[in-house]
C-alpha positions as CSV (number, residue, x, y, z in Angstrom):
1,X,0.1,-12.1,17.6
2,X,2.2,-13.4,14.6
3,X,5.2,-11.0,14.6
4,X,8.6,-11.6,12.9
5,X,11.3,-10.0,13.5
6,X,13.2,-8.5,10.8
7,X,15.7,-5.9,9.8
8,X,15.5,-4.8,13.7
9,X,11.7,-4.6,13.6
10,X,8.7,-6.3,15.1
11,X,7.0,-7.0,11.3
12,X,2.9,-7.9,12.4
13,X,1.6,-10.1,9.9
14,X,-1.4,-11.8,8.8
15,X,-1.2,-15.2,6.9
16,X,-4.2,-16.8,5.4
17,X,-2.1,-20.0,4.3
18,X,-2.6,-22.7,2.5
19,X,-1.1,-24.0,-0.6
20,X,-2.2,-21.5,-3.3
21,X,0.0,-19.1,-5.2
22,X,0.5,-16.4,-2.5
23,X,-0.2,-12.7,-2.8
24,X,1.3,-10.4,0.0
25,X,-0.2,-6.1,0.6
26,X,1.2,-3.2,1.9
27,X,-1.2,-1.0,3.4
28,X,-0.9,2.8,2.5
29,X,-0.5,6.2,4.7
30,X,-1.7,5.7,8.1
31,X,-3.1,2.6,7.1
32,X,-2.7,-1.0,8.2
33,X,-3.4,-4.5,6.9
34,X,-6.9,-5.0,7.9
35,X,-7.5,-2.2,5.1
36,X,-7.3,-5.5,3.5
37,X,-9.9,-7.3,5.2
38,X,-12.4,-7.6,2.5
39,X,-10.0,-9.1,-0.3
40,X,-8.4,-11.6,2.5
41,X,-11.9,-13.1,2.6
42,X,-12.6,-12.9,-1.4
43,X,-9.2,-15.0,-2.5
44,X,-8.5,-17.2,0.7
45,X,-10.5,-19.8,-0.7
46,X,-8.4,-20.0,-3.4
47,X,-4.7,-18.3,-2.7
48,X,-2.5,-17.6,0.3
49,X,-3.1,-14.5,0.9
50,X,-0.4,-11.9,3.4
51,X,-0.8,-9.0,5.2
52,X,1.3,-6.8,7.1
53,X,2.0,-3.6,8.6
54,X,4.6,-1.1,7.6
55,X,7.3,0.6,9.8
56,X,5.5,2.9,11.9
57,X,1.8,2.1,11.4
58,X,-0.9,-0.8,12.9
59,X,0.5,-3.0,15.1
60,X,4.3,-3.4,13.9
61,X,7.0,-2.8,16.4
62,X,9.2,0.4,15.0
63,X,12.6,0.8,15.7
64,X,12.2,4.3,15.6
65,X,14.8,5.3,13.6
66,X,14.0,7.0,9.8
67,X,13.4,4.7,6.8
68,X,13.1,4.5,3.3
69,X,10.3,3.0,0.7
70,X,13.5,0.7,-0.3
71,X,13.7,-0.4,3.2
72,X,10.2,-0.8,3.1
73,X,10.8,-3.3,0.5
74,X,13.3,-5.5,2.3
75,X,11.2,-5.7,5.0
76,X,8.5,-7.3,2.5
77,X,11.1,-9.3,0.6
78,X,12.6,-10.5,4.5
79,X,9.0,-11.9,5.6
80,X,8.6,-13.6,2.2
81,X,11.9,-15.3,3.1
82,X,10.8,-16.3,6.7
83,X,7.4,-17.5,5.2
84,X,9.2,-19.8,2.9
85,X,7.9,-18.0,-0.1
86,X,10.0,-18.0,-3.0
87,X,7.8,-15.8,-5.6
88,X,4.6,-14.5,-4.7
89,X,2.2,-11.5,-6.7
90,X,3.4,-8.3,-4.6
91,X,0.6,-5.6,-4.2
92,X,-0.2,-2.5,-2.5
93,X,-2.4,0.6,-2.3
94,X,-0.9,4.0,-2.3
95,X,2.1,4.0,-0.1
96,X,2.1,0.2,-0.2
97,X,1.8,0.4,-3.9
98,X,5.3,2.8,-4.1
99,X,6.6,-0.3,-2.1
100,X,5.6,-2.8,-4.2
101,X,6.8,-0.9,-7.4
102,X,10.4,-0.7,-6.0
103,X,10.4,-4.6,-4.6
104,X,9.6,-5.0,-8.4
105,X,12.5,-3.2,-9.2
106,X,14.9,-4.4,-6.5
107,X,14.1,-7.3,-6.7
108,X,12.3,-8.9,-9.7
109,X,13.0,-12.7,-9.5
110,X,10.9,-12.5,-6.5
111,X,7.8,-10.9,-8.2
112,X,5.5,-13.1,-10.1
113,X,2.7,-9.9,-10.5
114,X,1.9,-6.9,-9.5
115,X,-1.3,-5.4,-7.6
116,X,-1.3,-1.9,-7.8
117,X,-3.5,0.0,-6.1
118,X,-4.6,3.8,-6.2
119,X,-0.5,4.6,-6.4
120,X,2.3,6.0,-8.8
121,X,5.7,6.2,-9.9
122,X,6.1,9.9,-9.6
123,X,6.7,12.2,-7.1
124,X,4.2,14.3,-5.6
125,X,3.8,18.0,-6.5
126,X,5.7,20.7,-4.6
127,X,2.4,21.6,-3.9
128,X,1.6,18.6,-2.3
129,X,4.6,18.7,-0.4
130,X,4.5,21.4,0.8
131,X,1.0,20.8,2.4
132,X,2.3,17.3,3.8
133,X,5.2,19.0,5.6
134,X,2.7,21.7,6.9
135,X,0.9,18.8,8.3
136,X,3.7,16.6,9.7
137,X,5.0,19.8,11.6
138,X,1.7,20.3,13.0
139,X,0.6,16.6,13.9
140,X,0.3,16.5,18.2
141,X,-0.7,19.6,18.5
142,X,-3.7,20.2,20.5
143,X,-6.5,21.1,18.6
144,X,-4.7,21.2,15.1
145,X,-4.2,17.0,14.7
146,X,-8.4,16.7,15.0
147,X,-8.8,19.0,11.8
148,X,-5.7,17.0,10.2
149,X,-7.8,13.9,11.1
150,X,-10.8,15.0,9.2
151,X,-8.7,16.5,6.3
152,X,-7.0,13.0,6.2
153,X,-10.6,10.9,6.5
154,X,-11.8,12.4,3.3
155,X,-8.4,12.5,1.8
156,X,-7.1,8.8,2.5
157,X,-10.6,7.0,2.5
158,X,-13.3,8.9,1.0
159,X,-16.9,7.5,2.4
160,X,-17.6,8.6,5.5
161,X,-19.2,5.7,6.4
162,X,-15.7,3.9,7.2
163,X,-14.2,6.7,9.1
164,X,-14.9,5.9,12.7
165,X,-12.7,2.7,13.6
166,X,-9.7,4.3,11.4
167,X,-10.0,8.0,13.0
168,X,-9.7,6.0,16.5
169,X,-6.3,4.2,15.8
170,X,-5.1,7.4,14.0
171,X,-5.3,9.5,17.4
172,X,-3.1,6.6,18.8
173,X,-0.3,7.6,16.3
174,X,3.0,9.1,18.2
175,X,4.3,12.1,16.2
176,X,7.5,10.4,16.2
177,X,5.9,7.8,13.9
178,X,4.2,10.0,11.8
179,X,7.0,12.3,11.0
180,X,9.0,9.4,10.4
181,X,6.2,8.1,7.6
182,X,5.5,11.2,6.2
183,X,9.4,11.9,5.5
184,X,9.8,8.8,4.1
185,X,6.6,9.5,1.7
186,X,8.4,13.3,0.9
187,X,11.6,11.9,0.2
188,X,10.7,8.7,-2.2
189,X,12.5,8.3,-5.3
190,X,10.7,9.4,-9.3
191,X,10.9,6.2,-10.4
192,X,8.5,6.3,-13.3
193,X,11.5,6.5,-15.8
194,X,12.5,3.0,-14.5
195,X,9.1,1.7,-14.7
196,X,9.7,-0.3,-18.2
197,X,12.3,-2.3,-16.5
198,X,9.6,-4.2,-14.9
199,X,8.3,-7.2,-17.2
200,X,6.2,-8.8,-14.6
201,X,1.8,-9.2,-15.7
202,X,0.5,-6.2,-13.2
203,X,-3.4,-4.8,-12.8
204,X,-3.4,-1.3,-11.8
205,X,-7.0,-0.4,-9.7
206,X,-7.5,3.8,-9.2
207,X,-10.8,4.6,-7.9
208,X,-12.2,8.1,-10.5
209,X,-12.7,10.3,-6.9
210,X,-9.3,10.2,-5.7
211,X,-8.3,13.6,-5.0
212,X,-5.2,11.9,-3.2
213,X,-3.4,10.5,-6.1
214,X,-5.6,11.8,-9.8
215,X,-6.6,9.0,-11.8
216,X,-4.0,10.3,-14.2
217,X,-1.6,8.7,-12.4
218,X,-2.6,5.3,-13.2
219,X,-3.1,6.0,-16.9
220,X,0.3,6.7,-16.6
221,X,1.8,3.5,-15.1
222,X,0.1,1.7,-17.3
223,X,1.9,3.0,-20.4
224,X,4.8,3.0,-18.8
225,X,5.0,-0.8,-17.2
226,X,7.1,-2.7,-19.1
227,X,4.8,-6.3,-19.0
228,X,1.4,-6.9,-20.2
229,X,-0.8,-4.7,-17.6
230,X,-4.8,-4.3,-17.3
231,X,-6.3,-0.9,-15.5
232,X,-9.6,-0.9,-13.9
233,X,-11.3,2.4,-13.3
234,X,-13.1,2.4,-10.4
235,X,-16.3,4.3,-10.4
236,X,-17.6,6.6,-7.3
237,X,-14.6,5.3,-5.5
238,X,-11.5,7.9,-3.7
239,X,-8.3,6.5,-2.5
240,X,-9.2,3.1,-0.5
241,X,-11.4,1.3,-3.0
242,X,-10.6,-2.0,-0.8
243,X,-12.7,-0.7,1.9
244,X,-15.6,1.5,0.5
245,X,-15.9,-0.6,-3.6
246,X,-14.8,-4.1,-2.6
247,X,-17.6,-5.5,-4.9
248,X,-15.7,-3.7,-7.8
249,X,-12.1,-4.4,-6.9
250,X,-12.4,-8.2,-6.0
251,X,-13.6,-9.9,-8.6
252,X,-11.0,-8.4,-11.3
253,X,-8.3,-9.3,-8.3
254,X,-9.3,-12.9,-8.2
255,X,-9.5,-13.2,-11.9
256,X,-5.9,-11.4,-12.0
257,X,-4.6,-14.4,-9.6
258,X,-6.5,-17.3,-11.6
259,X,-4.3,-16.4,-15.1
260,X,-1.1,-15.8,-13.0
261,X,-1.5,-19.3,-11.2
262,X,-3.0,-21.0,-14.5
């Protein structure tokens, strides 16, 4: 298993190689990098295309100590450096897209483009945070983490059709692990005032069903990127377009790469 170890953690990775312009994901919420599977296989041919697995989550070795979306992004900006990469196009979907946003910020000499993906500069809703502390308190407890699951299912992915491999690992998650992730989720930064410091070409993808994240939300990072950004609605699609509209998402992608490496 291609593992590096970084910043005291096990980092899982996948690397398509090759000698193309590199794009690296981050996965979102309870996610992992083969939410990626279908856009590895669309831009291989043509670019280097990384995946890994956040703190926490698929098959990365956690430290188990509390983290931060910013230490989030010096994990990604440490397995750049032990890939050799100097630059690459940074993207992420939801959680992995609040990563990407602040290695973009953090570090912007590293970041050729941006792929954002069903995400947003702002900070949830009381509301909303309410509800996602309500449900980290409650994760491992017998009986309530099932209905959690199937809250999260329709929440995260959407199509049912895609639930069943996903709703296996997630039983497998410690609550340890998920506390940790959802804290570091409730505790993220508003960063959408900052967002015009990045100058970087991004595309912004936001599927027009997402009750996770409102489509609203990528309206607004496209006004508020400071570099010449394209938005592509995504018809029918909820919060993981990558899985359940890949025929929708990969083309645009590709094209995206093509005038960043031209």
């Amino acid at each position: 298993m291609p593992i590096a170890e970084l910043n005291h953690q096990g980092i899982y990775f996948e690397d398509s190689g090759g000698p193309g312009p590199a794009l690296i994901l981050g996965h979102g919420f309870l996610m992992d990098g083969r939410m990626f599977d279908a856009q590895a296989e669309a831009l291989a041919p043509e670019f280097r295309v990384i995946r890994w697995d956040a703190r926490g989550f698929g098959r990365t070795r956690w430290d188990g100590q509390p983290f931060s979306l910013y230490d989030s992004a010096a994990d990604c900006i440490a397995l750049l450096d032990h890939l050799g990469i100097q630059r690459a196009v940074v993207g992420g979907l939801s959680q992995g897209g609040y990563c990407a946003l602040r290695v973009a910020l953090r570090y912007p000499e590293r970041v050729h483009g941006l792929v954002l993906m069903s995400t947003s500069g702002r900070m949830d809703a009381e509301e909303s945070r309410a509800g996602y502390r309500q449900v980290r308190d409650l994760w491992g407890t017998p009986g309530a983490t099932e209905n959690i699951l199937q809250l999260y299912s329709g929440l995260i992915i959407g199509d049912s059709r895609f639930h069943g491999p996903w709703l296996d690992r997630w039983r497998q998650t410690p609550k340890a692990a998920f506390v940790a992730a959802t804290n570091n989720l409730l505790e993220r930064d508003d960063i959408e005032p900052r967002l015009g410091e990045i100058r970087c070409p991004a595309i912004v993808f936001h599927g027009l069903a997402d009750a996770a994240i409102p489509p609203s939300a990528a309206q607004a990072l496209v006004e508020a990127l400071g570099g010449r950004t394209r938005y592509v609605p995504i018809p029918g699609a909820a919060h993981a377009p990558t899985l359940t509209h890949p025929e929708l998402l990969n083309l645009p992608l590709v094209e995206f790469m093509r005038e960043l490496s031209g």
